[in-house]
DOBAGU-732170 format. One line per 8 residues: number of its first residue (from 1); their letters; for each residue x negated, y, z of C-alpha. Coordinates in steps of 0.001 Angstrom, whole numbers, plus 500000, padded with zeros to 6 digits. Each point is the difference from the previous one (the first is absolute). Layout:
// residues N
NUM> A> X/Y/Z | ...
END
This chain:
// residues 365
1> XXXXXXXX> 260003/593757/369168 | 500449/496434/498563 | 498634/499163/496564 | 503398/498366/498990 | 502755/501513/501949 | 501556/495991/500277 | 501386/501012/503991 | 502527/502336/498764
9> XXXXXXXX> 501080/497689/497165 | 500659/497578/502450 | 501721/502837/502221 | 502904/501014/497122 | 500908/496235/498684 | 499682/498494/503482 | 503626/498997/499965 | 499559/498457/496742
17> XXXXXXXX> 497034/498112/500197 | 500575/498517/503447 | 503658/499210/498791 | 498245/498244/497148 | 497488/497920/501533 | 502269/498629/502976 | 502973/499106/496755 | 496501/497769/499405
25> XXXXXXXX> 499537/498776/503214 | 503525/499363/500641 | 500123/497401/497089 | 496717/498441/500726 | 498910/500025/495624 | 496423/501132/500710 | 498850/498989/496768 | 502260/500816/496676
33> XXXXXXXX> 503225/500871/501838 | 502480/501913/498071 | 497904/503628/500656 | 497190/498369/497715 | 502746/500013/497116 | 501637/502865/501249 | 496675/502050/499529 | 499158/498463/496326
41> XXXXXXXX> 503200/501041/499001 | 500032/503427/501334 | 496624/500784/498730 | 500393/498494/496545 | 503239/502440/499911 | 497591/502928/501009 | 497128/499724/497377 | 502604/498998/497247
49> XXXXXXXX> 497656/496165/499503 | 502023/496614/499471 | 498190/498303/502900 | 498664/501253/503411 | 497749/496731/501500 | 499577/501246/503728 | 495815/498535/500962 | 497933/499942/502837
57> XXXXXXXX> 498176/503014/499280 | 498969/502259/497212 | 497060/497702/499704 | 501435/496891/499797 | 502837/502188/497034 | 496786/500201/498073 | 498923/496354/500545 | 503302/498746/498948
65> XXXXXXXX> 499920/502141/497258 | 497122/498630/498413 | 500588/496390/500611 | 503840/500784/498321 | 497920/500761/496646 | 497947/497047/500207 | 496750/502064/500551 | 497330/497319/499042
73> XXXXXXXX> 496340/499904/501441 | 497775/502242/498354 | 503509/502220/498253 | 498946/503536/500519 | 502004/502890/501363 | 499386/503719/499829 | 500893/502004/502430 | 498148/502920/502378
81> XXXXXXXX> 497072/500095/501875 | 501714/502765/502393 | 502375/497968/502425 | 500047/498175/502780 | 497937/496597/499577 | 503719/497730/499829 | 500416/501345/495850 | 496647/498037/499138
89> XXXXXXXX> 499959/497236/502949 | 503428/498450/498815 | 498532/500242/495867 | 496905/497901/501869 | 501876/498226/501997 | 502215/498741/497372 | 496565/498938/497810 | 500672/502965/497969
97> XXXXXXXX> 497143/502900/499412 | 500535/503296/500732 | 499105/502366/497524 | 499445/503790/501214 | 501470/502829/497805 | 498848/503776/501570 | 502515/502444/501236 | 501400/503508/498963
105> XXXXXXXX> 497896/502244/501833 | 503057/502077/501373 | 502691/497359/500414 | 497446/497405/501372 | 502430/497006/498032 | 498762/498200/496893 | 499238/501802/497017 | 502012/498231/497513
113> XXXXXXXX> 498041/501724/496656 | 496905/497062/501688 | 502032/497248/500026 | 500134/498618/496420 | 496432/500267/499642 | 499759/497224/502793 | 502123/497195/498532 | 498534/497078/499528
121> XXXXXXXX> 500934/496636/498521 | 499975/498729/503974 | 502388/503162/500288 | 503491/498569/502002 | 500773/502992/501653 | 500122/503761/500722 | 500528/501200/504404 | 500317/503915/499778
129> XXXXXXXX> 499901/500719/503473 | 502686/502759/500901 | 497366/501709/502836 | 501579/502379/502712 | 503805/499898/498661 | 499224/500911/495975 | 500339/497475/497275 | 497652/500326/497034
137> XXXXXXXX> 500897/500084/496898 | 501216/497113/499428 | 502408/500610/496630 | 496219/500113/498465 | 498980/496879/501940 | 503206/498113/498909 | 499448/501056/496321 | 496296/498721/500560
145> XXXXXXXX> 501273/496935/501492 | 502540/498782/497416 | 497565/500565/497348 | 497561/497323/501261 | 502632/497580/501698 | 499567/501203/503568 | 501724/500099/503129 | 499800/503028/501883
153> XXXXXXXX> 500694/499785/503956 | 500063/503158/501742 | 498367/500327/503521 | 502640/501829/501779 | 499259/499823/503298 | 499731/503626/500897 | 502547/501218/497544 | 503628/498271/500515
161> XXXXXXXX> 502062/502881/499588 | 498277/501414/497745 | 501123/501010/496108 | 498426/499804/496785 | 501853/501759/497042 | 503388/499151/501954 | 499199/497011/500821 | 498859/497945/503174
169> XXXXXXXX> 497002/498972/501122 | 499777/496082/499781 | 502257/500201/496824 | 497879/501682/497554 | 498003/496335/499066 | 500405/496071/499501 | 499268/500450/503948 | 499959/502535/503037
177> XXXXXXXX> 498419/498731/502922 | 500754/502245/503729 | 499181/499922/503241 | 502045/500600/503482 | 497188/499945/502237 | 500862/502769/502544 | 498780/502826/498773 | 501199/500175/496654
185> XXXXXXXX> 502593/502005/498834 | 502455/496734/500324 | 498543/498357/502570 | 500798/496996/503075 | 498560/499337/503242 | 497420/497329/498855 | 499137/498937/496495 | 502537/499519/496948
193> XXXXXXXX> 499909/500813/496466 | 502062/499538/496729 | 499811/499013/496082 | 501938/501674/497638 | 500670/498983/496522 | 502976/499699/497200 | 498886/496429/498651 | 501252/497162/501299
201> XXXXXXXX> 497541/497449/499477 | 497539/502080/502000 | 502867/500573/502671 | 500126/496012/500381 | 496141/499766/500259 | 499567/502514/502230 | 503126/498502/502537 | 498349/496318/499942
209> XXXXXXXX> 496416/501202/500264 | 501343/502096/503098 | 500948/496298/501845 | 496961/497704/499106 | 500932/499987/496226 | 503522/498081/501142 | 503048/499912/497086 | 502167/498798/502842
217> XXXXXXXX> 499068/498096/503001 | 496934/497948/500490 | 499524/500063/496033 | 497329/502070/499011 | 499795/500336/496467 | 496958/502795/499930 | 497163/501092/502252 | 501016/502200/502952
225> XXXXXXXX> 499528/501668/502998 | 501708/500889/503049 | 501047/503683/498981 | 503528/500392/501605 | 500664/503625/501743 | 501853/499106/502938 | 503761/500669/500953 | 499399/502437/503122
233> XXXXXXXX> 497464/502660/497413 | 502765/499737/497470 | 502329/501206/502520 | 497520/502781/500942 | 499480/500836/496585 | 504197/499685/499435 | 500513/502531/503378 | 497590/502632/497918
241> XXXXXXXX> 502042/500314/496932 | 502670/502132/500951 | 497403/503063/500949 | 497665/498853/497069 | 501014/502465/497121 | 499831/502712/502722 | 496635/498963/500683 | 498534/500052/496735
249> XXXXXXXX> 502022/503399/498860 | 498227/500871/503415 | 496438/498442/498594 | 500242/502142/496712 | 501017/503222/502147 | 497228/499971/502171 | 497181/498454/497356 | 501254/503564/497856
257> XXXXXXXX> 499594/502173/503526 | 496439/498375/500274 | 499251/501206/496935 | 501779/503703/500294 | 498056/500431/503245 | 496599/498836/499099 | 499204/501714/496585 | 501131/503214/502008
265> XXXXXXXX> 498005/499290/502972 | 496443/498003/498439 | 500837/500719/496415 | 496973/498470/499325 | 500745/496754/501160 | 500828/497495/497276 | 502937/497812/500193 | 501432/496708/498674
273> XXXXXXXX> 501820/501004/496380 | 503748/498567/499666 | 500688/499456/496376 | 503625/502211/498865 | 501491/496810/499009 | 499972/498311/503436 | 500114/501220/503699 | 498024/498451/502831
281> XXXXXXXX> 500956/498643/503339 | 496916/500534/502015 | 499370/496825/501527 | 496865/502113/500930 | 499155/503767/499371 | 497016/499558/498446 | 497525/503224/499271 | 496413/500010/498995
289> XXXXXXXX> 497672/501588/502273 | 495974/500744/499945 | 497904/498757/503361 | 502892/497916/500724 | 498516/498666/503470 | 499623/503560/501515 | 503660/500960/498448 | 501219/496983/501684
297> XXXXXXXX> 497988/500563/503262 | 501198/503480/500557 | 503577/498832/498963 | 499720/497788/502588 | 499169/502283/502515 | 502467/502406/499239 | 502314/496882/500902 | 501041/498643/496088
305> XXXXXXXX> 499487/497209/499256 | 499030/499001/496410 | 498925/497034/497865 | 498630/498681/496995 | 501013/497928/497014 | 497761/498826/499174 | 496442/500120/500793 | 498252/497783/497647
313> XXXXXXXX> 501417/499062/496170 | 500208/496258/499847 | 496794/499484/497338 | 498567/501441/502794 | 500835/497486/502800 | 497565/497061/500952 | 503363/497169/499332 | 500758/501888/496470
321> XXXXXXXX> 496618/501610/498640 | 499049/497092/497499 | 503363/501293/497931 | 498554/503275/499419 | 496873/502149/499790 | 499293/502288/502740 | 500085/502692/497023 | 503444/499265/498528
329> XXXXXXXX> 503053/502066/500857 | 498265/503178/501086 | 503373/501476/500800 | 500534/496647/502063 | 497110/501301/501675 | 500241/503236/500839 | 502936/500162/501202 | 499301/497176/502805
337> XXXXXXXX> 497428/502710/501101 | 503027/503043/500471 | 503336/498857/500467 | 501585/500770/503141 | 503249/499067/501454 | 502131/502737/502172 | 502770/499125/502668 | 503041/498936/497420
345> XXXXXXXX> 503790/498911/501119 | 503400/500354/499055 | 499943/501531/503917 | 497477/502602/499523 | 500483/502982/501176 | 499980/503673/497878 | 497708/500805/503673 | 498052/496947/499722
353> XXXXXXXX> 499277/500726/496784 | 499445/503412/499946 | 497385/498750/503248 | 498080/497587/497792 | 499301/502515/496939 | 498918/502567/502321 | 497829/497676/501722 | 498947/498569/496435
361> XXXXX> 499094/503669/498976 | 497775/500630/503643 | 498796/496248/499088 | 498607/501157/496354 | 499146/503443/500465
END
């Protein structure tokens, strides 16, 4: 059993996506060829934002981001110490400092009722991560931002798809930043990743900063970088979309069978809360688990493979630690030391799956 099912993705849009990338190789436009625009417009049409700004990856989206607001050295951001190191590394990165809000203890994403006590007057920005498919709640974190003058970009990258009180994740801020590395639940064959946003001026920041800060050719009127996604993962990407609302209805089906089958089988076992306002596309099926390393060793052996995301908070990390005390963020904390990632796909099996909770319930007993 694969982690991410991505073989029999490629199995039902073969057609497509081969028909897709040789269109690209027939017309030789490896780098923004008329899939690039093709793409942006598509997905702008999708989440309902103004402007889709195709990038390199969802860690360069974030990079962009921040240099499109004019992120200054020493301009803080808050955001969450649970998610992958990228979130803080592009706030550093970008001479910003990251500053580490603690999670809900049962959604794992930011806890919004934390973030107003962390403004600052070096406050430029709030990152709500949106961790395994679920936004937070970010109606609160927009209300918190436009009292104190704040931009708010939204870490998407495991939640395109996703909704948020009828809306779309990466349009529910100023920004939404995704990723289409392959296994997310819009993903290409390499890296790629996308801004979102409805303003325009951001939309024209973000598209020069993607080419070396260029307004048109060989005139570079800001700093930049070389953040283009390139025309043949675009055409992956473009070759996914006609199976992609099956996908996710498929996502939402099988993260509410995971549920119906393990509070009936290890009704102990605690699970990842989804708020009734919003659904979420389980980029991973997350669960927490006690003695995680002998869950995940006996898993193993019973031929499931699992993972985990993520090990260690980010005030916890050697490159991040002098931006937060070891003690902060308890919830940050303790959850790094139980989550637990299950086999997740729009391809997964009702056998697969029923195979993993039984072998989850042998693994825990």
């Amino acid at each position: 059993m694969d982690f991410i099912d991505l073989k029999s993705q490629y199995t039902a849009l073969r057609d497509n996506i081969n028909a897709r990338i040789q269109r690209v190789l027939d017309h030789g436009q490896y780098i923004l060829g008329p899939e690039v625009k093709e793409m942006e417009t598509a997905l702008a049409a999708y989440t309902g934002a103004k402007h889709c700004i195709s990038v390199a990856s969802g860690t360069e989206a974030l990079l962009i981001s921040l240099m499109a607001l004019d992120l200054q050295p020493g301009d803080e951001v808050i955001t969450s110490p649970f998610t992958f190191a990228a979130t803080a590394e592009m706030i550093v990165l970008a001479g910003g400092v990251p500053v580490f809000v603690d999670i809900e203890a049962d959604t794992a994403n930011i806890d919004a009722n934390l973030i107003e006590a962390a403004i600052t007057p070096r406050t430029r920005a709030i990152m709500p991560v949106s961790l395994y498919g679920q936004l937070a709640d970010m109606d609160t974190i927009n209300a918190i931002a436009q009292r104190h003058g704040l931009a708010v970009i939204e870490d998407a990258a495991q939640s395109f798809g996703a909704t948020y009180r009828g809306r779309k994740s990466c349009n529910t801020s100023t920004l939404g930043c995704t990723s289409f590395f392959p296994s997310k639940p819009l993903g290409c064959y390499g890296d790629g990743g996308a801004i979102f946003t409805s303003d325009d001026a951001l939309a024209q920041a973000c598209r020069e900063i993607r080419v070396h800060g260029q307004s048109q050719r060989y005139l570079h009127t800001r700093l930049g970088v070389g953040g283009r996604m390139d025309t043949l993962q675009c055409a992956v990407v473009l070759g996914k979309l006609d199976r992609f609302d099956w996908e996710i209805r498929r996502r939402l089906e099988l993260g509410d069978a995971y549920r119906a089958k393990l509070q009936a089988t290890i009704p102990s076992l605690q699970l990842l809360a989804v708020r009734p306002d919003r659904d979420c596309v389980w980029a991973q099926y997350t669960v927490f688990v006690d003695d995680r390393e002998a869950v995940q060793t006996r898993l193993k052996d019973a031929g499931i493979p699992t993972a985990v995301h993520y090990p260690r908070p980010l005030h916890h990390q050697p490159a991040y630690a002098r931006y937060g005390n070891p003690a902060d963020c308890p919830h940050s904390t303790a959850a790094a030391g139980r989550v637990m990632s299950l086999p997740m796909s729009a391809d997964l099996t009702e056998a697969q799956q029923d195979r993993v909770v039984a072998a989850l319930a042998q693994a825990i007993a």
